[in-house]
C-alpha positions as CSV (number, residue, x, y, z in Angstrom):
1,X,-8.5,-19.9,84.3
2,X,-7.6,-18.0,81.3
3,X,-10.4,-16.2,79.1
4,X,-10.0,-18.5,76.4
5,X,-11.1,-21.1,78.8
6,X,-14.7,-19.4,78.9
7,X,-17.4,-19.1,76.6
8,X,-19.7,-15.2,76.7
9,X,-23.5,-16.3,76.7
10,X,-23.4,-15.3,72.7
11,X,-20.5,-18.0,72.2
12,X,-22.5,-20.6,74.1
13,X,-25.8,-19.6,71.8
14,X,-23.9,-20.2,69.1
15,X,-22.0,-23.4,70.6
16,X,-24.9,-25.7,71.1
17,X,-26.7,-25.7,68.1
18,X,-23.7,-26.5,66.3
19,X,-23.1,-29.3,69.3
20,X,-26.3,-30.9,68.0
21,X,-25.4,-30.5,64.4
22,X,-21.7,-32.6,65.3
23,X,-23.9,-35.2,67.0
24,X,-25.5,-35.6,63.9
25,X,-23.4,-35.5,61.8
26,X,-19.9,-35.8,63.0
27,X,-18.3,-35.3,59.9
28,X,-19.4,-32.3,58.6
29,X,-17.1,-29.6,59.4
30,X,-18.1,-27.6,62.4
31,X,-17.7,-23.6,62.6
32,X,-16.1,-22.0,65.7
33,X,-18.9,-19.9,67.7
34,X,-16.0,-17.2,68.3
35,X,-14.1,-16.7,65.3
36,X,-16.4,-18.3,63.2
37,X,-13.9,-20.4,61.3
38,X,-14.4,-24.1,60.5
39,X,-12.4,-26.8,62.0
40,X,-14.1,-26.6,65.7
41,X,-12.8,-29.8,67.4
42,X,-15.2,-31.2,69.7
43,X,-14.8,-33.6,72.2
44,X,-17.9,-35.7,73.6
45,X,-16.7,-36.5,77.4
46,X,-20.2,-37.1,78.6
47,X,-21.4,-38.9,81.8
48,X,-25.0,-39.6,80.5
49,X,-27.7,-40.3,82.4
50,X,-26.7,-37.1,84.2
51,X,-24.6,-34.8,81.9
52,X,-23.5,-34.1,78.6
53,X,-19.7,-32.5,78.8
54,X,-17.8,-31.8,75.7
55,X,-14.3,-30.1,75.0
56,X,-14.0,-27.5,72.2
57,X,-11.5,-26.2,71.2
58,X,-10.5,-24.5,67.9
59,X,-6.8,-24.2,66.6
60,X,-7.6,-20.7,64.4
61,X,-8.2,-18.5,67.9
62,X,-7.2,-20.8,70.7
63,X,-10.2,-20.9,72.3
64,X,-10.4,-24.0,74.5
65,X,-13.8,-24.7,76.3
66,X,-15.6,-27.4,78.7
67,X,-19.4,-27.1,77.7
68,X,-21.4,-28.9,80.5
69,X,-25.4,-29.2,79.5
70,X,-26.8,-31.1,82.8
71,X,-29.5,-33.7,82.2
72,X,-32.5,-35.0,84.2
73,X,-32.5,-37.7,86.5
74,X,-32.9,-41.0,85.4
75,X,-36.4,-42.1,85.2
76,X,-37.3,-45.5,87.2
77,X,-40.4,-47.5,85.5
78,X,-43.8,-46.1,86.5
79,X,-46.8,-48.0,88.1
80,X,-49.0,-50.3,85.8
């Protein structure tokens, strides 16, 4: 695994906020959480009910990330 394959706990801050923003919004232009240039390309590969997975990556630096965010279990239906 090569460093550019890892995020530091700033990147990752930085990362999902900017996540949320793309699922928002998937237009807009998102900036890289390491060199802080825009063009971040993200990749939602999510398994959801149990995790949201997405591939960065961002041509400027090379950076080239998995960002896993586990969810919850599902829910089953509660008792009347």
């Amino acid at each position: 695994m090569s460093e550019n394959d890892q995020l530091t706990r700033d990147e990752l801050a930085k990362a999902l906020p900017r996540i949320t923003a793309w699922r928002i919004d998937p237009d807009e232009p998102v900036v890289c959480p390491r060199c802080e240039v825009s063009g971040l390309n993200i990749i939602d590969r999510s398994a959801r009910p149990y995790a949201e997975w997405y591939a960065v990556s961002c041509a400027a630096c090379g950076m080239d990330a998995t960002i896993n965010i586990p969810l919850g279990p599902p829910v089953m239906g509660g008792m009347d």
